[in-house]
SELODO-858791 format. One record per atom (N, C-alpha, C): x, y negated, z. Coordinates in steps of 0.02 Angstrom, whole numbers, plus 50000, padded with zeros to 5 digits. Atoms other than C-alpha are relative to their C-alpha. Example, Ala and Ser with C-alpha at 12.3 -4.5 7.8 and 13.67 -1.06 7.14 Angstrom:
// residues 2
500455005950000 506155022550390 500454994050000 499585005949997 506845005350357 499614994550037 
This chain:
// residues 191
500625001249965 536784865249643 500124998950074 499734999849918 537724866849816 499924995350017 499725007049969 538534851849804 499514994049979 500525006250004 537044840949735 499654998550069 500574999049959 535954848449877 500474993650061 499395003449959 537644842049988 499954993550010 499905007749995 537664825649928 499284997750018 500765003949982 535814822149943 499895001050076 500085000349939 535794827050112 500434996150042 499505006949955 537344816350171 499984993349977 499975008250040 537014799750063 499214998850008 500855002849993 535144800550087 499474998149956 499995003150079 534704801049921 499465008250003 500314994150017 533084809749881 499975007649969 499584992150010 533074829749866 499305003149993 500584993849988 531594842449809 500495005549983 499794994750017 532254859549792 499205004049985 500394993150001 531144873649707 499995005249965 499924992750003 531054889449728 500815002950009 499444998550004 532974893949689 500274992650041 499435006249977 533244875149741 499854999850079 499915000149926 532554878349941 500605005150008 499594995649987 533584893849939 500734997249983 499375003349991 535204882849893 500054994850053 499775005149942 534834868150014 500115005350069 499714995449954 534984882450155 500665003249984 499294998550007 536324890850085 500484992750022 499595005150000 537164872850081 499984998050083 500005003849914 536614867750272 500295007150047 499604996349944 537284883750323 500634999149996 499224997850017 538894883750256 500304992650035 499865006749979 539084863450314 499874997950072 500325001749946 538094862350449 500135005050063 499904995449952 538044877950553 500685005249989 499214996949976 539914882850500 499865006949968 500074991550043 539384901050392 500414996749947 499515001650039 540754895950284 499895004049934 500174998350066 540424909550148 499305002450000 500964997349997 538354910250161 499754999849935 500295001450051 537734914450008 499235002249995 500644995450002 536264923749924 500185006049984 499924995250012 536134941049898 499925001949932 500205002750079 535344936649719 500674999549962 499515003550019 537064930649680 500685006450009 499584996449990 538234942249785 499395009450018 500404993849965 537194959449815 500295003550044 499614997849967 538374966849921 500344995650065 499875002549954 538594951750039 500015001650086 500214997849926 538704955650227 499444995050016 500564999949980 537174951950322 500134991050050 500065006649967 537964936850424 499984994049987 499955007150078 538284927350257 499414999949968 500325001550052 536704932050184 499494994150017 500705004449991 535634916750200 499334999949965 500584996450043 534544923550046 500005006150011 500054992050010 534024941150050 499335001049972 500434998250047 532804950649950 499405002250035 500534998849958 531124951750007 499755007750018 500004995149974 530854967450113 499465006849939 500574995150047 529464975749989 499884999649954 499705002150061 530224972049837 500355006449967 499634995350012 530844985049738 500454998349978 499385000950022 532534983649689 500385001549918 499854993650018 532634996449574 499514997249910 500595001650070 530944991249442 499774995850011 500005010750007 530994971649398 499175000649974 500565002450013 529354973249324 499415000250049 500645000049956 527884967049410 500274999050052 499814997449904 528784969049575 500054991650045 499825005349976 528924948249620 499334999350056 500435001949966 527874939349733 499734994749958 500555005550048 526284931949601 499714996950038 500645002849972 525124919949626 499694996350054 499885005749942 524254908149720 499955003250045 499864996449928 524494910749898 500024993250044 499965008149935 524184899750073 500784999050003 499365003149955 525494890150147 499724996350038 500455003149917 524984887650334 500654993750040 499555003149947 525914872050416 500145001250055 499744996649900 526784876750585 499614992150033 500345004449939 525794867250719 500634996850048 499575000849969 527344866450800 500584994049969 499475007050031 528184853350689 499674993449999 500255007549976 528284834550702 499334998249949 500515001950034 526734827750660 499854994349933 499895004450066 527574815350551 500225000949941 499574995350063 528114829150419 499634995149928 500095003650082 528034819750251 499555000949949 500394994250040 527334833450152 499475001950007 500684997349964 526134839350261 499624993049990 500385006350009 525494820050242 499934997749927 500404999850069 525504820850058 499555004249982 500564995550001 524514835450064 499364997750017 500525001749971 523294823950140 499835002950071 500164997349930 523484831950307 499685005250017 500184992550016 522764848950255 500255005250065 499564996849954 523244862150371 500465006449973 499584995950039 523634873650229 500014998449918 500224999650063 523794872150046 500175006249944 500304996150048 523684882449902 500575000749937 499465002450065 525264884649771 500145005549964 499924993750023 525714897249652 500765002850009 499494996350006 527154910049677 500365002549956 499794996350065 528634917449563 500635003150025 499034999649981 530144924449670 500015007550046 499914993649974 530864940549735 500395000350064 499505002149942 532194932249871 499594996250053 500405001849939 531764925850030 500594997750055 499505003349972 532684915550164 499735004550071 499944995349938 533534926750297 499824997950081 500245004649940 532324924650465 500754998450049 499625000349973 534004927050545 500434994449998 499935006649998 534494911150507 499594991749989 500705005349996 532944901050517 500184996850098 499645002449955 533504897250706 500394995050007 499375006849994 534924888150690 499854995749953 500275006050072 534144877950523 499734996350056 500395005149974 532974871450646 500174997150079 499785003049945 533924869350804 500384992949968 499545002950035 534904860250676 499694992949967 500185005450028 533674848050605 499615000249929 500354999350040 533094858250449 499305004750017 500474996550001 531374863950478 499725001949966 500535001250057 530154873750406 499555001049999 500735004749964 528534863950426 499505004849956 500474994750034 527554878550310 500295005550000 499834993649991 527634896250318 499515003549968 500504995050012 526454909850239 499665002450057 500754999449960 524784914850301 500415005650074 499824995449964 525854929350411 500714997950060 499335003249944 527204916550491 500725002449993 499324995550019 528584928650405 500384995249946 499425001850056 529234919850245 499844992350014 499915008750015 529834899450232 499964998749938 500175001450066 528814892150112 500294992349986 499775005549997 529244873350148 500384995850067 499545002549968 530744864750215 499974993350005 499845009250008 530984844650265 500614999150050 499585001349933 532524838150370 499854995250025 500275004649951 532364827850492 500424993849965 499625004149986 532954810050500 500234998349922 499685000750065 533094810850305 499424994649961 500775002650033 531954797750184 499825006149951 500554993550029 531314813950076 500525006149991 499564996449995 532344828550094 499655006749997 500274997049999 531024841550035 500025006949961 500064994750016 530954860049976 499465005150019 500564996050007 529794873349928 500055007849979 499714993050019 529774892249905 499594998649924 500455000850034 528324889849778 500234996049967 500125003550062 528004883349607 499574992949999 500505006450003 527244863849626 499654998449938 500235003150045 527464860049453 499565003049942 500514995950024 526214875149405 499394996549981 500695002949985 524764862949452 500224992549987 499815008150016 525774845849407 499714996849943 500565003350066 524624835449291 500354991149996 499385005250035 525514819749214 499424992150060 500285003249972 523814807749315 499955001650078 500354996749966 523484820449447 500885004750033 499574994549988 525574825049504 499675004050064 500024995749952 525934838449620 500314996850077 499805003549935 526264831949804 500664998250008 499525001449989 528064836749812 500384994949965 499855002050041 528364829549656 499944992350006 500315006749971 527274813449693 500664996550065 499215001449944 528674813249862 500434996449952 499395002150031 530144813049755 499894995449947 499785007950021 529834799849646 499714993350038 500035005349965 529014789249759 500474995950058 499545001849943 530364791449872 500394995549972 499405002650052 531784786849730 499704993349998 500055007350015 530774771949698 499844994350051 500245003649926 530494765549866 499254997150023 500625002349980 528764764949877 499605006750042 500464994949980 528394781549977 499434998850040 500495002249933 527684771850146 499444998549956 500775000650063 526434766050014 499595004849970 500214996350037 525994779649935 499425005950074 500524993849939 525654789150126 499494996550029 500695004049969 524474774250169 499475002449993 500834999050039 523264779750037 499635005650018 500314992549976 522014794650060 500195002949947 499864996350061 522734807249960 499675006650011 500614993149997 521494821150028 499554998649944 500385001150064 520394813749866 500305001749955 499844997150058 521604818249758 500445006649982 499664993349993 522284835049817 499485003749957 500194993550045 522114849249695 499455003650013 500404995350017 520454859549675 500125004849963 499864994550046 520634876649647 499565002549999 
């Protein structure tokens, strides 16, 4: 999964990651990009030191009793105001300022390396209602290079896809600029 995330980010070759797949394109841009040579997840290694962990387990998570203990359900995802206004995602969303996706995960990308992702070029243009966890990632300078903490294809309907989803194949097929012309605030999800 590293090395897919790898190649899609150096050949330019459309990329969604979710859930496990944002948490690998970071692992992968650290280890390439910002030089953390062995950055993994903690999911993976539990015992990793803290400078490698680029995943770690969300702070109020029990460790201990798997049941119940994840992060359910739908939940905001507030776009940072602070990112380019030409974020991709945020413009399939129809330009929303937050949307609405369902949750299923216990890991979480270490703020301690959210810094250098974005000095770096990977931002991330959504965050939870509290500005603490990265819900959605885009890189810069990429044609769709998108990831999500969240579940899209919870709400993916075969007439009616899910945004990110809608991205990635529109990207693959070269018709995205087309696709962001249209108003897609008419056909964003009602919950």
């Amino acid at each position: 999964m590293i090395n897919a995330a790898k190649w899609a980010r150096e050949n330019n070759i459309p990329y969604l990651g979710v859930c496990l797949g944002l948490q690998v394109a970071v692992i992968e841009f650290s280890r390439n990009v910002l030089g953390i040579k062995n950055a993994n997840s903690r999911e993976f290694l539990p015992e990793l030191e803290e400078e490698q962990s680029a995943v770690i387990y969300m702070p109020e998570i029990d460790k201990e009793k798997m049941g119940g203990t994840m992060r359910l359900g739908l939940r905001p995802t507030i776009f940072q105001e602070n990112i380019n206004k030409d974020s991709t995602i945020k413009k399939l969303y129809g330009g929303d300022d937050k949307v609405y996706e369902r949750h299923r995960h216990r890991y979480e990308i270490n703020p301690n390396f959210i810094e250098g992702c974005e000095k770096n070029g990977l931002k991330f243009v959504g965050k939870d209602e509290f500005g603490q966890r990265m819900e959605i990632l885009e890189l810069d300078n990429h044609p769709y290079f998108v990831a999500t903490q969240y579940h899209p294809e919870y709400v993916s309907k075969v007439l009616d896809p899910s945004r990110p989803f809608l991205g990635l194949v529109a990207a693959a097929s070269g018709c995205l600029d087309s696709i962001l012309e249209q108003d897609l605030k008419k056909t964003t999800h009602d919950f």
